[in-house]
VEXVO-348612 format. One record per atom (N, C-alpha, C): residue in three letters; atom name; x, y, z; residue number from 1. Coordinates in Angstrom, 3 decimals, always signed. Atoms other than C-alpha are relative to their C-alpha. Example, Ala and Ser with C-alpha at 12.3 -4.5 7.8 and 13.67 -1.06 7.14 Angstrom:
// residues 2
('ALA','N',(+0.890,-1.190,+0.000),1)
('ALA','CA',(+12.300,-4.500,+7.800),1)
('ALA','C',(+0.900,+1.200,+0.000),1)
('SER','N',(-0.820,-1.190,-0.060),2)
('SER','CA',(+13.670,-1.060,+7.140),2)
('SER','C',(-0.770,+1.090,+0.730),2)
//
This chain:
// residues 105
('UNK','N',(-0.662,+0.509,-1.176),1)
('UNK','CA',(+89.350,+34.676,+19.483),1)
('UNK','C',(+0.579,+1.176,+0.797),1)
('UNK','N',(-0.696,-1.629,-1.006),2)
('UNK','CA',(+90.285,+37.373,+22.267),2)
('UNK','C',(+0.756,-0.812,+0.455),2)
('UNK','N',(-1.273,+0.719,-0.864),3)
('UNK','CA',(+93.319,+37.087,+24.108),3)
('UNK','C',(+0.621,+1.511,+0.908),3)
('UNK','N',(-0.450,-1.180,-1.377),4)
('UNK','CA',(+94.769,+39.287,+27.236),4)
('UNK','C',(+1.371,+0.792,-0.504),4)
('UNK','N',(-1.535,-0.696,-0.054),5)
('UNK','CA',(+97.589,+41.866,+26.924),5)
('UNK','C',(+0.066,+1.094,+0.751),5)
('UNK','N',(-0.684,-1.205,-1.088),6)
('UNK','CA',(+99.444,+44.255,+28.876),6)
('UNK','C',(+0.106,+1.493,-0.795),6)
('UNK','N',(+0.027,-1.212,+0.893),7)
('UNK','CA',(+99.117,+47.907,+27.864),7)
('UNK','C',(+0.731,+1.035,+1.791),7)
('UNK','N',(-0.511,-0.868,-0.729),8)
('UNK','CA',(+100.754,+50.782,+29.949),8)
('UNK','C',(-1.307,+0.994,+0.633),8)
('UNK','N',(+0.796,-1.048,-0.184),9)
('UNK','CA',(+98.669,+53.461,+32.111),9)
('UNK','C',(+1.420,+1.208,+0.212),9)
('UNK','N',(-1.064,-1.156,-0.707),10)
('UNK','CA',(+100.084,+57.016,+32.169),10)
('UNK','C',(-0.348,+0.880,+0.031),10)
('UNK','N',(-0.154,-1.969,-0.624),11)
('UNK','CA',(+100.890,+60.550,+33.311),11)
('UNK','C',(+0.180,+0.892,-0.971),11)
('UNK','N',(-0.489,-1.402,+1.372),12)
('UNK','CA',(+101.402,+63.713,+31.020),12)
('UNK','C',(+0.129,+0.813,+0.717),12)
('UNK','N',(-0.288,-0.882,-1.237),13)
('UNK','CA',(+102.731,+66.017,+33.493),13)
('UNK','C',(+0.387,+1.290,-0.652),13)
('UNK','N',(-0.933,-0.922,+0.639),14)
('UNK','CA',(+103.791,+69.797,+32.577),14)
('UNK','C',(+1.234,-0.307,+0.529),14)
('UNK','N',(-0.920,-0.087,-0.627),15)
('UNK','CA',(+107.272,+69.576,+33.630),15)
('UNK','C',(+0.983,+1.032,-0.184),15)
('UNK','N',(-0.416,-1.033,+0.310),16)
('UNK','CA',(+108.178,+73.136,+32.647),16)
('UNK','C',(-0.512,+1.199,-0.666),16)
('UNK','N',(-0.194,-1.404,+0.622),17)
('UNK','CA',(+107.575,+76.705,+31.013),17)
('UNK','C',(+0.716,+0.853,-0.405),17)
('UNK','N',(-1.406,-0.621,+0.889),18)
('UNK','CA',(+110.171,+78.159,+28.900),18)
('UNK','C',(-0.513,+1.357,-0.329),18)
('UNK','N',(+0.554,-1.055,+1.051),19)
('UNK','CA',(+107.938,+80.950,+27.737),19)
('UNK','C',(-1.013,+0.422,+1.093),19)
('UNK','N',(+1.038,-1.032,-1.292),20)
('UNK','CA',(+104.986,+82.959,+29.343),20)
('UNK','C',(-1.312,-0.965,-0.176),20)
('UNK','N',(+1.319,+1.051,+0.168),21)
('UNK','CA',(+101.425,+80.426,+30.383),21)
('UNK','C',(-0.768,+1.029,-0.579),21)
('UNK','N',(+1.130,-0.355,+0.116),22)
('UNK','CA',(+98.774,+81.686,+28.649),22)
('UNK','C',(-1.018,-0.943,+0.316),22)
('UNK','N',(+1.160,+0.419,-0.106),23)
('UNK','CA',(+96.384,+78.657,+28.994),23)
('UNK','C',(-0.471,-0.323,+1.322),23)
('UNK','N',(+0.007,+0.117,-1.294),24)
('UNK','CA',(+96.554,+78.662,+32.725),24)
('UNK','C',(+0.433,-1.396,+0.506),24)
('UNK','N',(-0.915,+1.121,-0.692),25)
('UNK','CA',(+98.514,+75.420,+33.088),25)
('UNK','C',(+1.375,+0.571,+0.728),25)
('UNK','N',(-1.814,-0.426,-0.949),26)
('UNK','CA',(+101.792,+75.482,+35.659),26)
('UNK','C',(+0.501,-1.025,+0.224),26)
('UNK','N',(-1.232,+0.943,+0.128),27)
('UNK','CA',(+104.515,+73.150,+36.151),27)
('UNK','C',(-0.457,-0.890,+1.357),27)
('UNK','N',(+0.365,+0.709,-0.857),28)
('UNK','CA',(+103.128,+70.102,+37.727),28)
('UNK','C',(-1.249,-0.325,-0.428),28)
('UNK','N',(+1.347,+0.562,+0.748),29)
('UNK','CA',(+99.683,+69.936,+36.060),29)
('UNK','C',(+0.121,-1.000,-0.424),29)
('UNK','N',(+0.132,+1.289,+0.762),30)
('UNK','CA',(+98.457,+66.489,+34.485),30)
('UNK','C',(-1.126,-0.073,-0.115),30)
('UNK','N',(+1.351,+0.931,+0.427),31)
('UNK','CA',(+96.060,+64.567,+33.354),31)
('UNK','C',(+0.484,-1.983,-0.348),31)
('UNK','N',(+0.281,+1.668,-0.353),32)
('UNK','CA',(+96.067,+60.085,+33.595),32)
('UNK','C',(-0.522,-0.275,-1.293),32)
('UNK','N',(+0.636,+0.882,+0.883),33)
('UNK','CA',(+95.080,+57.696,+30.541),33)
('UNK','C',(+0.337,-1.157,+0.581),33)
('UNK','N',(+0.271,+1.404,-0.687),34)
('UNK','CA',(+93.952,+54.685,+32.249),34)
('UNK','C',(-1.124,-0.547,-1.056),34)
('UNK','N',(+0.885,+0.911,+0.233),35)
('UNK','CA',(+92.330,+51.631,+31.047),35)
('UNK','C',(-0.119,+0.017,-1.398),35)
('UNK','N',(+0.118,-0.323,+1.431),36)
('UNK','CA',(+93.582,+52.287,+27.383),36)
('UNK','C',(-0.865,+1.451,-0.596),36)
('UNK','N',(+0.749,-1.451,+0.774),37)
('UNK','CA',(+91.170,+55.528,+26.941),37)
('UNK','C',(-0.300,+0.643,+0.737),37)
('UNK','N',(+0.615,-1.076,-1.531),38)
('UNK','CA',(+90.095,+57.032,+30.152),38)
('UNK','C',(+0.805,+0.653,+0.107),38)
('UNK','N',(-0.716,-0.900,-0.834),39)
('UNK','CA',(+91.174,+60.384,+30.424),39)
('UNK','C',(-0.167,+0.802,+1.053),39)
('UNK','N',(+0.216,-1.309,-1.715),40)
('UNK','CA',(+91.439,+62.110,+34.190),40)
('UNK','C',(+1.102,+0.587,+0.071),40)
('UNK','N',(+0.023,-1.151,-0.245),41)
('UNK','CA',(+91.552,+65.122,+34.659),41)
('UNK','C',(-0.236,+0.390,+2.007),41)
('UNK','N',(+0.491,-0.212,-0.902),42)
('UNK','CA',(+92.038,+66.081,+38.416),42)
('UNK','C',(-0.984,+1.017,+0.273),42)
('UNK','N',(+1.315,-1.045,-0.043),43)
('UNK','CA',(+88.837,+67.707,+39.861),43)
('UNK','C',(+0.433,+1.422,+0.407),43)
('UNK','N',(-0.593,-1.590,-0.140),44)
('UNK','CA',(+89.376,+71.715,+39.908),44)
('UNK','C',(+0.989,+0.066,-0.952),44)
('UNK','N',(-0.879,+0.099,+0.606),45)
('UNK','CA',(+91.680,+71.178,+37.358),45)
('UNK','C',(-0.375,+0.385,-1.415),45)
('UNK','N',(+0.284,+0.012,+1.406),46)
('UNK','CA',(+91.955,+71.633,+33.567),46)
('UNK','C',(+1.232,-0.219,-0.902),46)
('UNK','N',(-1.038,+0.273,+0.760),47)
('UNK','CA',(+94.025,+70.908,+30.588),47)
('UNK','C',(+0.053,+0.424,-0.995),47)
('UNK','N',(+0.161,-0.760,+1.128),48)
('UNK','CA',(+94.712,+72.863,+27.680),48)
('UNK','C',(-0.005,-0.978,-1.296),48)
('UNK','N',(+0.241,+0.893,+0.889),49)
('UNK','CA',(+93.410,+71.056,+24.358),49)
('UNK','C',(+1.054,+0.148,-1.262),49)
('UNK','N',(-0.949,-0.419,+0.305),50)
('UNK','CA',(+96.161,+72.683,+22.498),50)
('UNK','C',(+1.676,-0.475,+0.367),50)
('UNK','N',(-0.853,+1.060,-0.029),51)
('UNK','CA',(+98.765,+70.922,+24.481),51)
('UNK','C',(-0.162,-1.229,-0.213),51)
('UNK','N',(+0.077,+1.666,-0.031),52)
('UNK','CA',(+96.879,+67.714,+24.798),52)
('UNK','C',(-0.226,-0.604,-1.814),52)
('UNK','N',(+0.070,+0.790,+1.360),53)
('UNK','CA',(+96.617,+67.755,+20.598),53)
('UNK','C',(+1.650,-0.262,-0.277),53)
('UNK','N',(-1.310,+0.591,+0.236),54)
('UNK','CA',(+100.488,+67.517,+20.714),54)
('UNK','C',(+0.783,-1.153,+0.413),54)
('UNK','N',(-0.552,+0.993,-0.701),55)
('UNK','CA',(+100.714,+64.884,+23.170),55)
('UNK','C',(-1.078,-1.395,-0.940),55)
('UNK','N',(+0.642,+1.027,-0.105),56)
('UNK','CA',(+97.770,+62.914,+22.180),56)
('UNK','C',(+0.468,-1.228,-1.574),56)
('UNK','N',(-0.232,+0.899,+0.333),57)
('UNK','CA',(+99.364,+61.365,+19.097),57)
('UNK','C',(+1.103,-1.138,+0.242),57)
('UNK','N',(-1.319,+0.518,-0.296),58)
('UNK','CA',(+102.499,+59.743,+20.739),58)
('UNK','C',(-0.976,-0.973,+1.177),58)
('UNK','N',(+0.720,+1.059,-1.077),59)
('UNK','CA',(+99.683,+58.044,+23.663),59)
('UNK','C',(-0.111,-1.184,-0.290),59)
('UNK','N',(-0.206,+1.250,+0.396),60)
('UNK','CA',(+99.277,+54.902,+21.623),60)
('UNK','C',(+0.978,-0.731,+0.054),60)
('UNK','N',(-1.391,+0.851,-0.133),61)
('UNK','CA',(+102.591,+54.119,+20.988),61)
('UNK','C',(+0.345,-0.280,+1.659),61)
('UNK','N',(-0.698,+0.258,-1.800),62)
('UNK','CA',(+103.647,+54.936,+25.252),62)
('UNK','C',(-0.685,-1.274,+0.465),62)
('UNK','N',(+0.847,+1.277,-0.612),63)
('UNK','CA',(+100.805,+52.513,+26.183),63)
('UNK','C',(+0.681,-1.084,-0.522),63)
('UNK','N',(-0.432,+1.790,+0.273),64)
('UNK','CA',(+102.710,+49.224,+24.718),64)
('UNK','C',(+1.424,+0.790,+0.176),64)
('UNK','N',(-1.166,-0.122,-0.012),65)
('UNK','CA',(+106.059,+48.224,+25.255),65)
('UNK','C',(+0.595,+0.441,-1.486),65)
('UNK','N',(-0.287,-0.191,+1.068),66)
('UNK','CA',(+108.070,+49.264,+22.322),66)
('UNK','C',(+1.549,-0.575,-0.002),66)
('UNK','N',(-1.126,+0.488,+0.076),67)
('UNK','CA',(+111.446,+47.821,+21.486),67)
('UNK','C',(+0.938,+1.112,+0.312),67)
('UNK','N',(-0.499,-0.808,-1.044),68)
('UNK','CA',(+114.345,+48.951,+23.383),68)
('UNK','C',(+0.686,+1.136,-0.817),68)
('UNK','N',(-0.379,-0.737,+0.730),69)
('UNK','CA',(+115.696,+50.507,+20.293),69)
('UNK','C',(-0.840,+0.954,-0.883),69)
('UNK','N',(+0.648,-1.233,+0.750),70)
('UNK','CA',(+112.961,+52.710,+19.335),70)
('UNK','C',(-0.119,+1.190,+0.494),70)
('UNK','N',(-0.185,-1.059,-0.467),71)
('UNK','CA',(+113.237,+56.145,+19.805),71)
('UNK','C',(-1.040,+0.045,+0.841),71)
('UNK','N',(+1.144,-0.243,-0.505),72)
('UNK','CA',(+109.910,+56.557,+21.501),72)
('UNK','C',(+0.025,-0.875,+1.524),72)
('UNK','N',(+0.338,+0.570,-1.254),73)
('UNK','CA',(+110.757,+54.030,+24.275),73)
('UNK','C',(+0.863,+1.010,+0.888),73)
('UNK','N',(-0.736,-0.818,-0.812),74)
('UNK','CA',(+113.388,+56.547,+25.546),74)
('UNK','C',(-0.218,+1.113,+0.192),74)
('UNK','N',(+0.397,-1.787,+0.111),75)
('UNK','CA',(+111.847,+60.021,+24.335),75)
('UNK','C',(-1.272,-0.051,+0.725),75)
('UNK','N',(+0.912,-0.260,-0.492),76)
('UNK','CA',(+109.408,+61.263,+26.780),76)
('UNK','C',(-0.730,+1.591,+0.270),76)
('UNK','N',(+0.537,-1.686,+0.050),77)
('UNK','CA',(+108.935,+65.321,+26.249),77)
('UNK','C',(-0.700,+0.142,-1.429),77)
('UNK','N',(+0.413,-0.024,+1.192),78)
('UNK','CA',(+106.877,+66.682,+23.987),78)
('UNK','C',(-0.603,+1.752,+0.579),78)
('UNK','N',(+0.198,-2.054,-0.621),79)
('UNK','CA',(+106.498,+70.740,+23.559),79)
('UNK','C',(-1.356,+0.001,-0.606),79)
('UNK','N',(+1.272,-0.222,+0.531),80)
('UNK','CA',(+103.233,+72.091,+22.744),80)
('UNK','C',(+0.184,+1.086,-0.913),80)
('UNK','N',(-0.519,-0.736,+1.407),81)
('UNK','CA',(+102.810,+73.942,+19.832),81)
('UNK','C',(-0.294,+1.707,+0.529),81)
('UNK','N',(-0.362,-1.381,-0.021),82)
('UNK','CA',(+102.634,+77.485,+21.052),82)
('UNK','C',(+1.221,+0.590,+0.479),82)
('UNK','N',(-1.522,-0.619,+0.014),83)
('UNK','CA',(+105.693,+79.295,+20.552),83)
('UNK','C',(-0.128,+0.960,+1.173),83)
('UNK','N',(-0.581,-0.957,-1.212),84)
('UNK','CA',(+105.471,+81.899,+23.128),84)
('UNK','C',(-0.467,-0.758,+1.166),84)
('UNK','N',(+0.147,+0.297,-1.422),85)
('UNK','CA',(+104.311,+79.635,+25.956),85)
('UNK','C',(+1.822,-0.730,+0.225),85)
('UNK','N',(-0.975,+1.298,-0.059),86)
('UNK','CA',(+107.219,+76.505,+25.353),86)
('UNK','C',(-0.112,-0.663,+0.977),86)
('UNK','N',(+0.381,+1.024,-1.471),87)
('UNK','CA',(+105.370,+74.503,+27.713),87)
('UNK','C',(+0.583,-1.708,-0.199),87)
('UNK','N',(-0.829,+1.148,-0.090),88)
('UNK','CA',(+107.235,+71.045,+28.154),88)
('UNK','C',(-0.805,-1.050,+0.815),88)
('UNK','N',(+0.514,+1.380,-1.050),89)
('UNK','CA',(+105.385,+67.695,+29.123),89)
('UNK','C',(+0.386,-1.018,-0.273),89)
('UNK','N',(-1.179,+1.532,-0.269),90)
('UNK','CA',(+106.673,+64.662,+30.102),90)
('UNK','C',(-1.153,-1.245,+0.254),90)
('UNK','N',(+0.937,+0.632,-0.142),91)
('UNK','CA',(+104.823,+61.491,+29.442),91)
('UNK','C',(+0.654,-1.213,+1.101),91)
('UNK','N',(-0.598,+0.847,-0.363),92)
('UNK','CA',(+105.500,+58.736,+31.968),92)
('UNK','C',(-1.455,-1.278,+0.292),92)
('UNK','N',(+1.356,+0.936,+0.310),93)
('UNK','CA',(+104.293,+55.111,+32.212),93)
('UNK','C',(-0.070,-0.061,+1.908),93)
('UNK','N',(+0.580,-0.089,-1.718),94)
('UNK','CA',(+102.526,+54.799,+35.820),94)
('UNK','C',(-0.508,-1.159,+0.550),94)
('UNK','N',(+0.199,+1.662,-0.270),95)
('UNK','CA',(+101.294,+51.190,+35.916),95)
('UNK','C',(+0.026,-1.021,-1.005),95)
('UNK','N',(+0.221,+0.873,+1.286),96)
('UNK','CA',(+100.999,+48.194,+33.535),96)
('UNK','C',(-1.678,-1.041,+0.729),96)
('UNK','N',(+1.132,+0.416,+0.172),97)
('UNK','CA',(+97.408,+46.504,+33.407),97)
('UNK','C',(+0.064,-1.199,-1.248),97)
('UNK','N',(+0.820,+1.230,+0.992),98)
('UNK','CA',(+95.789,+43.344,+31.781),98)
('UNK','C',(-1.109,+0.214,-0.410),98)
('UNK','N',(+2.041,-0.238,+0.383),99)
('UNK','CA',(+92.808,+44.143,+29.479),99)
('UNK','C',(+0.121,-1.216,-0.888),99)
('UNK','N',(-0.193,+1.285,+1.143),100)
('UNK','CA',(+91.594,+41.261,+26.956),100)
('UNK','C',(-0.707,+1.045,-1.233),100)
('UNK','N',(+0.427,-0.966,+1.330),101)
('UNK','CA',(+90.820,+42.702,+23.597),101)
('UNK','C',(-1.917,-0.463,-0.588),101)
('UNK','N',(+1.093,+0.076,+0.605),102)
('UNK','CA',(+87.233,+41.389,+23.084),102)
('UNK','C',(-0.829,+1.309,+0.910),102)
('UNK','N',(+1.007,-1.443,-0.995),103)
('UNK','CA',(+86.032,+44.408,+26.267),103)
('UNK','C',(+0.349,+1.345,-1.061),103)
('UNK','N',(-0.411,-1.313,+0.858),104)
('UNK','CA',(+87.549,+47.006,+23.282),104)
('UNK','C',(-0.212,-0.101,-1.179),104)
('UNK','N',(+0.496,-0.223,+1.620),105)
('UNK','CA',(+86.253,+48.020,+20.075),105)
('UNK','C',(+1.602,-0.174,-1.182),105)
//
């Protein structure tokens, strides 16, 4: 039996540099997860896979609501793991969408 639910789309923005870029990101870069898995990337753009393995396990949880008392509905930074950059991104939610669960594996 499928049935419809609401999932979050969002942003992963740098929103800082504490440290020196090496991967050629700058403050204001992103990348979009729409439609539960679609990730964009603006064109001319790029995203270091190194930050996006620090962000990408916290994406599941942002996409659903989470209760108001879980840390995760209020925490939205997440550093990337190289110590001499201390690059800082900020996940935010950007729309809410209706998918039904039988269009998803």
């Amino acid at each position: 039996m499928s049935a419809d639910f609401e999932i979050y789309d969002l942003r992963v923005t740098v929103e800082r540099i504490e440290g020196r870029s090496v991967c050629g990101l700058t403050v204001g870069d992103y990348f979009e997860l729409t439609e539960s898995s679609r990730l964009r990337i603006p064109p001319g753009k790029h995203f270091c896979i190194y930050a996006l393995s620090a962000v990408l396990p916290l994406l599941a949880a942002k996409q659903r609501q989470l209760d108001a008392n879980d840390w995760l509905e209020s925490d939205s930074l997440v550093a990337c793991p190289d110590p001499d950059e201390r690059l800082i991104m900020k996940i935010e939610r950007i729309a809410r969408r209706t998918l039904n669960s039988e269009d998803l594996t």
